[in-house]
C-alpha positions in Angstrom: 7.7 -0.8 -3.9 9.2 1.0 -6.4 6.2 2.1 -8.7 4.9 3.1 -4.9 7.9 5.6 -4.5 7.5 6.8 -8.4 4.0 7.3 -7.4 4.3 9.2 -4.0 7.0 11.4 -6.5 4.4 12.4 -8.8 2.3 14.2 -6.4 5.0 15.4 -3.8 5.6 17.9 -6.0 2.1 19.6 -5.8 2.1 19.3 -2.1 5.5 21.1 -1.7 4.7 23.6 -4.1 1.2 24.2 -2.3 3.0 25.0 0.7 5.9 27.0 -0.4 3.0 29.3 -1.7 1.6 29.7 1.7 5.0 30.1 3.0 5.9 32.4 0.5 1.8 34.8 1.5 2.5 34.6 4.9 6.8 35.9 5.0 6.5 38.4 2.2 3.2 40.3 4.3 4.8 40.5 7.2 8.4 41.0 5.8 7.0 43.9 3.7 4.8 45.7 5.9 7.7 46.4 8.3 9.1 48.5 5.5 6.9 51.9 4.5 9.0 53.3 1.4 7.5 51.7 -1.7 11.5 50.5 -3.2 12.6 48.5 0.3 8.9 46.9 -0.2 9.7 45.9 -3.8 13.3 44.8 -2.3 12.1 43.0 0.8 9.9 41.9 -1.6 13.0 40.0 -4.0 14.9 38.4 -1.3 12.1 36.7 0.0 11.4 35.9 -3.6 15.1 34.6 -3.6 14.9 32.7 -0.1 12.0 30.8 -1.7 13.7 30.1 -5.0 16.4 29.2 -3.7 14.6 26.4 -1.0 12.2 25.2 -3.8 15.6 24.3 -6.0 16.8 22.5 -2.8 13.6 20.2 -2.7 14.2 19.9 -6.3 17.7 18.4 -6.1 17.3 16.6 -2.9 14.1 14.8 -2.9 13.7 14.6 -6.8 17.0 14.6 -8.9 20.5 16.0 -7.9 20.9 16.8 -11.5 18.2 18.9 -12.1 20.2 22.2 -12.6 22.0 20.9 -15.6 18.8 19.1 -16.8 16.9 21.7 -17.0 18.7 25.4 -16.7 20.5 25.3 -19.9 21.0 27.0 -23.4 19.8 23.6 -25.1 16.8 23.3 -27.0 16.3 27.0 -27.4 15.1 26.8 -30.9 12.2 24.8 -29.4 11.9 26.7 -26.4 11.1 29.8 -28.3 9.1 28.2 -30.9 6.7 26.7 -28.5 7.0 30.2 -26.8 5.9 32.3 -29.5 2.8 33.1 -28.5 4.0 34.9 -25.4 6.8 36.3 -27.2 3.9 38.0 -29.7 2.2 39.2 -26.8 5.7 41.0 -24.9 5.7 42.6 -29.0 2.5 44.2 -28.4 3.3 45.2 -24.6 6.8 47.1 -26.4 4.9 48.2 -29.1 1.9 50.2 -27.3 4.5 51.2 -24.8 6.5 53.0 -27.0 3.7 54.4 -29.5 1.3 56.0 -26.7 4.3 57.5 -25.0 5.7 60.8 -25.2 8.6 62.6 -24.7 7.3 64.3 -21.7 6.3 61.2 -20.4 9.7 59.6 -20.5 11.2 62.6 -19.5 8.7 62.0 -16.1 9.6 58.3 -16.0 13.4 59.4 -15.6 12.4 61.6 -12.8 11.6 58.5 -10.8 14.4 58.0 -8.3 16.3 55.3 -9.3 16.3 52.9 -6.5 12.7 52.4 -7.0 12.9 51.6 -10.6 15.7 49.2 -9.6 13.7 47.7 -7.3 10.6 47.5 -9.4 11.2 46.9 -12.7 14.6 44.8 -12.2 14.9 43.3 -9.0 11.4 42.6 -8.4 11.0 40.9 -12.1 13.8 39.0 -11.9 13.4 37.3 -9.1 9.8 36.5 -9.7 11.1 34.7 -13.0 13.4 32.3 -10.8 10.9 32.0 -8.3 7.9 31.0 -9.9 9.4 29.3 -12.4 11.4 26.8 -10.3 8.2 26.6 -8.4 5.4 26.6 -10.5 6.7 25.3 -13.4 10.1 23.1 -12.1 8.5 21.8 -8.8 5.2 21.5 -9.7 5.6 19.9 -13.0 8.2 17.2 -11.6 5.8 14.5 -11.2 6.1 14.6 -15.2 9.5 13.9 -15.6 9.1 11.6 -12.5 6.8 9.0 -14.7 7.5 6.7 -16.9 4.4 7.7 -18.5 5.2 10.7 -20.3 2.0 10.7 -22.6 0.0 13.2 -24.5 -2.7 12.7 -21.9 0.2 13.6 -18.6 1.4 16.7 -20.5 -2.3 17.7 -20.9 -2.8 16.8 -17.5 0.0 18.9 -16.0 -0.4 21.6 -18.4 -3.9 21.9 -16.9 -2.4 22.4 -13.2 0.3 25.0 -14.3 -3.0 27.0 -15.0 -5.1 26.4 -12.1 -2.4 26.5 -9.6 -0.7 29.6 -11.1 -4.1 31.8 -11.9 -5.4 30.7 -8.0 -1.8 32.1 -6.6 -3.0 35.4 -8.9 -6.3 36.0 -7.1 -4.9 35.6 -3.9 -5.5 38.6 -1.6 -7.2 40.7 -4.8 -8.6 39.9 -8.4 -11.0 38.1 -10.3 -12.4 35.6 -12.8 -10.1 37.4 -15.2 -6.9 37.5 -13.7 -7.6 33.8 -12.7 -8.2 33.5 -16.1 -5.1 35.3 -17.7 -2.3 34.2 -15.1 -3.7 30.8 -15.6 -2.9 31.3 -19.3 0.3 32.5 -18.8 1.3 29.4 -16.5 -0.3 27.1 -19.1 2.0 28.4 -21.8 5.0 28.4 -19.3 4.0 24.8 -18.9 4.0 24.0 -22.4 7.7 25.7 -23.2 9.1 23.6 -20.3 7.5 20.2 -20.8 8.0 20.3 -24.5 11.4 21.6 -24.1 12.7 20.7 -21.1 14.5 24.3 -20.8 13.3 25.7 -17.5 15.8 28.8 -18.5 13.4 30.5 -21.5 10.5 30.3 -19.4 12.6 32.3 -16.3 13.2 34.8 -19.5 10.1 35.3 -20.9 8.6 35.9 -17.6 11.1 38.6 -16.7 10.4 40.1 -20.1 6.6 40.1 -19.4 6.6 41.2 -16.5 9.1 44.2 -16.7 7.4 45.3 -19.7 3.8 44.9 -17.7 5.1 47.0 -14.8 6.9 49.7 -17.1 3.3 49.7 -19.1 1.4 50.5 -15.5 3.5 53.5 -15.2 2.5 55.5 -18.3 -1.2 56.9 -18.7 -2.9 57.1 -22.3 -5.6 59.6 -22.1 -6.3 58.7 -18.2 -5.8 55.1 -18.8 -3.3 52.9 -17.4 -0.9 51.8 -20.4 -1.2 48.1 -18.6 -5.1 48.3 -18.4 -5.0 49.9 -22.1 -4.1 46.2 -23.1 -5.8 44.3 -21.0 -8.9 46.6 -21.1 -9.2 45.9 -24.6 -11.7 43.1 -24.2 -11.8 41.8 -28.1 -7.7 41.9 -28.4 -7.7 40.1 -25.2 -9.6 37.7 -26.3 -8.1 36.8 -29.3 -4.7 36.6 -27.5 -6.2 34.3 -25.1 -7.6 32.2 -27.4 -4.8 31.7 -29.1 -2.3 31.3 -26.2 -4.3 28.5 -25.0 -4.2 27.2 -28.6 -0.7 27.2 -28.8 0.3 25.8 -25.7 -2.3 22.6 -26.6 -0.7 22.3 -29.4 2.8 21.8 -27.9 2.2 19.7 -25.4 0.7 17.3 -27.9 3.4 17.6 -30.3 6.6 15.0 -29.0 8.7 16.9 -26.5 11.5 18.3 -28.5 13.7 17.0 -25.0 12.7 13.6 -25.8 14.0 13.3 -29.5 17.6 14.8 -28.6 17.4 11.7 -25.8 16.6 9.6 -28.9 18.8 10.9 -31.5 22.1 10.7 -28.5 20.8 7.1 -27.7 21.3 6.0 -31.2 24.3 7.6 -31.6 25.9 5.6 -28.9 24.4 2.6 -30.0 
């Protein structure tokens, strides 16, 4: 009885997330359509990002662990957070770096001249609500079944790893886009996947997704030459790539090293003892 519970645990979490994301479509189109200036759409926009946050950490607490806040929002294992993190961290580098080389003065002076409620809505309120949201859902929902097992093998981190991208690059061609950004958002939520499960920080993944994506959406409002700053990067087919390559690299690598989570539960356990 109970390894059927355990069981129906692991893939709860899928099913919920599946339809929070339909729930999610279907409320922010019809929420956001009512409104016709661009910075109540990116604010309509981050409350319903909120609401849905907010109801995926309910399921979270109430049908999987009450604790689940304190186990995984926290400040601990930030060393190995960011370590297994690095490869998106190199990648937010080269986002600040061609943002701030292939701009001018003129360009910034045009970027101030944007009224300030839509960059508040855009680059802050927008970004930092999609970090809570899709993290607690796509990485913290999604992923519970892991933490949910007793089995927390090479093979399961590999194995949930692998739905962090396919779930998280579908979500991204949704309404618009391609192989590609299948392809890179799936990357994205594979490394997410792999800072959380080795981890077990849910907080530096909410982080590095704000990061990325501010500095993504700054990027797409700069030209270089007549190109988008944001396609200048991803436009660059052998730099992508590379990136990509290696992204995917990294993350394997970290969810088959031992989850840094699991040796502090070791080390505390033989403390006591």
């Amino acid at each position: 009885m109970e390894k059927q519970k355990k069981s129906t645990k692991k893939h709860s979490g899928f099913c919920l997330t599946v339809l929070i994301s339909i729930g999610f479509i279907v409320v922010k189109v019809l929420i956001t359509s009512v409104f016709s200036e661009p910075s109540n759409q990116y604010l309509a926009d981050s409350i319903v990002r909120v609401i849905f946050g907010v109801l995926a950490l309910v399921l979270l607490v109430k049908c999987f662990d009450r604790d689940f806040c304190p186990r995984t929002i926290h400040g601990r294992n930030i060393g190995a957070a960011v370590l297994a993190g690095a490869a998106e961290i190199v990648f937010i580098g080269i986002l600040a770096v061609i943002l701030f080389t292939h701009t001018t003065e003129a360009d910034w002076q045009e970027f101030r001249a944007v009224p300030g409620k839509l960059l508040f809505a855009r680059l802050i309120a927008q970004q930092l609500t999609t970090g809570f949201f899709e993290e607690v859902t796509y990485r913290g929902l999604l992923l519970e079944g892991y933490f949910q097992s007793s089995e927390k093998t090479v093979s399961a981190r590999l194995l949930y790893g692998s739905l962090s991208f396919f779930v998280f690059g579908a979500l991204h061609i949704i309404g618009g886009g391609g192989l590609e950004r299948f392809i890179l958002t799936g990357i994205f939520g594979l490394s997410m996947a792999a800072v959380y499960l080795h981890s077990g920080n849910l907080l530096m993944p909410m982080v590095l997704h704000f990061l990325h994506d501010l500095l993504a959406h700054t990027c797409s409002m700069f030209t270089y030459e007549g190109t988008n700053l944001q396609s200048l990067v991803l436009g660059g087919t052998r730099i992508v790539i590379i990136l990509a390559v290696l992204a995917v690299v990294w993350a394997v690598v970290f969810l088959i090293l031992p989850p840094a989570s699991a040796n502090r539960s070791k080390a505390t356990l033989k403390e006591n003892i």
